[in-house]
Legacy VTK file of the C-alpha trace (Angstrom):
# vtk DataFile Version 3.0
C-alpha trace
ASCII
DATASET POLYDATA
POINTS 212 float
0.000 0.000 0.000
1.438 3.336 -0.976
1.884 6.111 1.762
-0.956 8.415 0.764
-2.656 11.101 1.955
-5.231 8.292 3.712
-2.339 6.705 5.196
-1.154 9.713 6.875
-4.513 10.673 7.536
-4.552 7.197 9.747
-1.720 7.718 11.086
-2.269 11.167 12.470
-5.860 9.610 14.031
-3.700 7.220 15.763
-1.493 9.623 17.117
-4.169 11.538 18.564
-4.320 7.768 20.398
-1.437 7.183 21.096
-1.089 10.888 22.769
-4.468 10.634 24.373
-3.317 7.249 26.357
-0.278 8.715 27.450
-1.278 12.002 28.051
-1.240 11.549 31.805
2.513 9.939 32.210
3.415 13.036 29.595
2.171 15.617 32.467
3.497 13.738 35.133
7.323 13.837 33.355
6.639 17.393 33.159
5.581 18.335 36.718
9.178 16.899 37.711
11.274 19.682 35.184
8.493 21.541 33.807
5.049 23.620 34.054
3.048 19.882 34.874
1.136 20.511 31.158
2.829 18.685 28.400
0.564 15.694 28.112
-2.818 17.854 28.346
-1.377 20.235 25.643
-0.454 18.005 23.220
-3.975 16.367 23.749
-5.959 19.155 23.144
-3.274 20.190 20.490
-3.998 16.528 18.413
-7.543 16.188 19.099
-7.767 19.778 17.584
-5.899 18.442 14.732
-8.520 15.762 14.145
-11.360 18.523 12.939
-8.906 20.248 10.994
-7.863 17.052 8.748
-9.087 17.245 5.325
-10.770 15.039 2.720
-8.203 12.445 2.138
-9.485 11.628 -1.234
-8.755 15.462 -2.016
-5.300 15.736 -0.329
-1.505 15.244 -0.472
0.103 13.957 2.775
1.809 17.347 2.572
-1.687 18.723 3.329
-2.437 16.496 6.086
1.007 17.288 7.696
0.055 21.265 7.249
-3.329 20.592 9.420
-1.518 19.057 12.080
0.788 22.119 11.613
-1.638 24.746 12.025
-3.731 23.138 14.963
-0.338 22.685 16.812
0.515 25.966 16.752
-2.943 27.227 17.349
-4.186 24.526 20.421
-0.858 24.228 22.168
0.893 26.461 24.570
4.602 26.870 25.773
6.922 26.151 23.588
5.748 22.775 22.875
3.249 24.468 20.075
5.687 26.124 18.377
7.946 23.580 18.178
5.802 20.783 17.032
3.937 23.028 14.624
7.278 24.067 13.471
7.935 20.021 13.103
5.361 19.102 11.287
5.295 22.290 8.691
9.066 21.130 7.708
7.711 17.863 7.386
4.955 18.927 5.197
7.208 21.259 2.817
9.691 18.397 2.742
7.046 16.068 0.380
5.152 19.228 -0.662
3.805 17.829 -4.108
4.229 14.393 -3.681
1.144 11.840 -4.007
3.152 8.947 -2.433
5.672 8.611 0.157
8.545 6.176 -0.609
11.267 5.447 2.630
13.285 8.017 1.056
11.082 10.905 1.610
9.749 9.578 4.784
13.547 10.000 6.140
13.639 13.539 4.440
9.976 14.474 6.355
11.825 13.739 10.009
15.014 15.212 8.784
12.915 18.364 8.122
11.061 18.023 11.106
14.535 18.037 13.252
15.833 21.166 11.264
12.799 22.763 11.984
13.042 22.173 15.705
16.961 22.930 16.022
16.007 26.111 14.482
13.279 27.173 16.332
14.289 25.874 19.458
17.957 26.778 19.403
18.289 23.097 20.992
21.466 20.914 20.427
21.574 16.791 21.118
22.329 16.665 24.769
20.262 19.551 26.122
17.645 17.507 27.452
14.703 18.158 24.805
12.944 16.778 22.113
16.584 17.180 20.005
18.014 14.067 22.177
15.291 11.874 20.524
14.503 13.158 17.110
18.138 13.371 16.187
19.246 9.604 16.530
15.889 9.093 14.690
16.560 10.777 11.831
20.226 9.378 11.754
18.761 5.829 12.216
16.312 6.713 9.452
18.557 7.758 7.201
20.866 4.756 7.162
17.932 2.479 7.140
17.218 3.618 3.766
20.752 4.192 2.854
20.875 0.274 3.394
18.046 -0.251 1.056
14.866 -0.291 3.929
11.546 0.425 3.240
9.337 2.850 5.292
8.518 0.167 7.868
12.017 -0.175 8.327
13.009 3.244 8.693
10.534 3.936 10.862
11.472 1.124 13.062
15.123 2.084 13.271
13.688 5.511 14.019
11.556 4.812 17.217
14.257 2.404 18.351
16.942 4.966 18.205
14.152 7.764 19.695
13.535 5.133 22.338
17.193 5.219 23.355
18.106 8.745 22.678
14.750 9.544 25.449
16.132 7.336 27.974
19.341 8.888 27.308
17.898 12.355 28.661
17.563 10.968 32.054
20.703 12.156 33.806
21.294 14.809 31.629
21.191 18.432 32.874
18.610 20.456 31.242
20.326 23.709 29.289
17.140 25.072 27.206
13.910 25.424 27.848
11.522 25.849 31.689
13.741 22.755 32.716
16.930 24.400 32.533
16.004 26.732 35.259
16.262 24.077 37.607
20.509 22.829 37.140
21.267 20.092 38.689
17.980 19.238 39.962
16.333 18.582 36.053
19.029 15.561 36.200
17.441 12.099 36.829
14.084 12.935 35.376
13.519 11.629 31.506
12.635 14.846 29.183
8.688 15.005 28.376
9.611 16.404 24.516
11.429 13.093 24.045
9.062 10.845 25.729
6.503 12.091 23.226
8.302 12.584 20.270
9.384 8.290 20.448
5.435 7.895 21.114
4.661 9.366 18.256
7.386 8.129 15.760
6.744 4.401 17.283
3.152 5.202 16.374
4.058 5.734 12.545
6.234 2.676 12.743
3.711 0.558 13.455
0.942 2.035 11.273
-0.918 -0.011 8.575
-0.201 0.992 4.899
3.494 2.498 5.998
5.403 -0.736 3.817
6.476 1.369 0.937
LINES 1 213
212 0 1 2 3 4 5 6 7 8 9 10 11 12 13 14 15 16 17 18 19 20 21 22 23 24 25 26 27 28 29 30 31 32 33 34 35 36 37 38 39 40 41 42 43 44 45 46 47 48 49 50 51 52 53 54 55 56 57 58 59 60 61 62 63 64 65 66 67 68 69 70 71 72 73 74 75 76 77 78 79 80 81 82 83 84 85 86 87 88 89 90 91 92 93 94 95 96 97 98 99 100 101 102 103 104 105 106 107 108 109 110 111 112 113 114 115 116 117 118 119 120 121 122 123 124 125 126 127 128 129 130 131 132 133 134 135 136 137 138 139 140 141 142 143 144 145 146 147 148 149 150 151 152 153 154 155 156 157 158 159 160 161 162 163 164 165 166 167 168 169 170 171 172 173 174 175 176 177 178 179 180 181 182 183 184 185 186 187 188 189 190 191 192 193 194 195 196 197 198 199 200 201 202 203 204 205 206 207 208 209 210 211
């Protein structure tokens, strides 16, 4: 099955899922190094996401990835918004055009998607954010395809390096973002940016129709 616009369509819904399930442990990493809303944020943020999706028998998964974008940005505060938004716009321009997704482009979406962050966020791998698991992703991605992989692959390789990149934030010191204000004390708590940005890239990984 080709990765259309109703695949990423599907995937987004089960995002929304995956987010909704977790949103509680998401808020509970938070209130450790952060303002105690990360999980409820990104809720509302993906369940606002779900009204905005279009017709995916009149869409390009670039379009779908835009939606997501906008409701983001809109629905969720702190700098989570931005920097998801910011994520998934990259993403979107990254395959702007395209009717199908092959692994390739799926590797150039998160590759995108980290740019976008870095830039917005100012964020390096080993502050303690998001960064520490989208990086390895995309690196994980990239050789996945580089090796021949499909999509399923890549993605795999992705969440399993996210997975390990987010566990990797646990005795790190925080330098950007609310959790850096606390030094030494953000150390032995795993980042909430992380946590959720493996939930949702083990979410695509294991999405129906993502074999191309």
């Amino acid at each position: 099955m080709p990765i259309d616009a109703a695949v990423v369509t599907a995937a987004v819904r089960s995002c929304a899922d995956v987010i909704a399930e977790h949103r509680h442990e998401l808020t509970k990493l938070d209130s450790a190094i952060g303002d105690a809303d990360h999980g409820t944020n990104l809720h509302r943020g993906f369940q606002a996401a779900l009204v905005r999706l279009p017709d995916p028998g009149d869409a390009l998964p670039a379009d779908v990835l835009k939606a997501v974008s906008m409701a983001l940005v809109s629905k969720v505060g702190g700098a989570s918004g931005p920097l998801y938004g910011t994520a998934f716009l990259r993403a979107a321009g990254a395959v702007d055009g395209a009717e199908h997704l092959d692994a390739s482009q799926v590797a150039d979406a998160l590759a995108a998607a980290l740019a976008g962050v870095q830039q917005r966020g100012k964020a390096e791998l080993g502050d303690k954010t998001i960064v520490d698991a989208l990086s390895p992703a995309v690196d994980a991605a990239r050789a996945s395809v580089d090796a021949g992989g499909g999509a399923r692959e890549a993605l795999r390789a992705a969440a399993d390096a996210a997975a390990e990149g987010a566990e990797a934030t646990i005795p790190l010191v925080a330098r950007k973002g609310r959790a850096s204000y606390l030094g030494e004390r953000s150390a032995g708590h795993k980042d909430p940016g992380a946590t959720s940005t493996t939930l949702l890239i083990q979410t695509l990984a294991e999405q129906e129709g993502c074999e191309a």
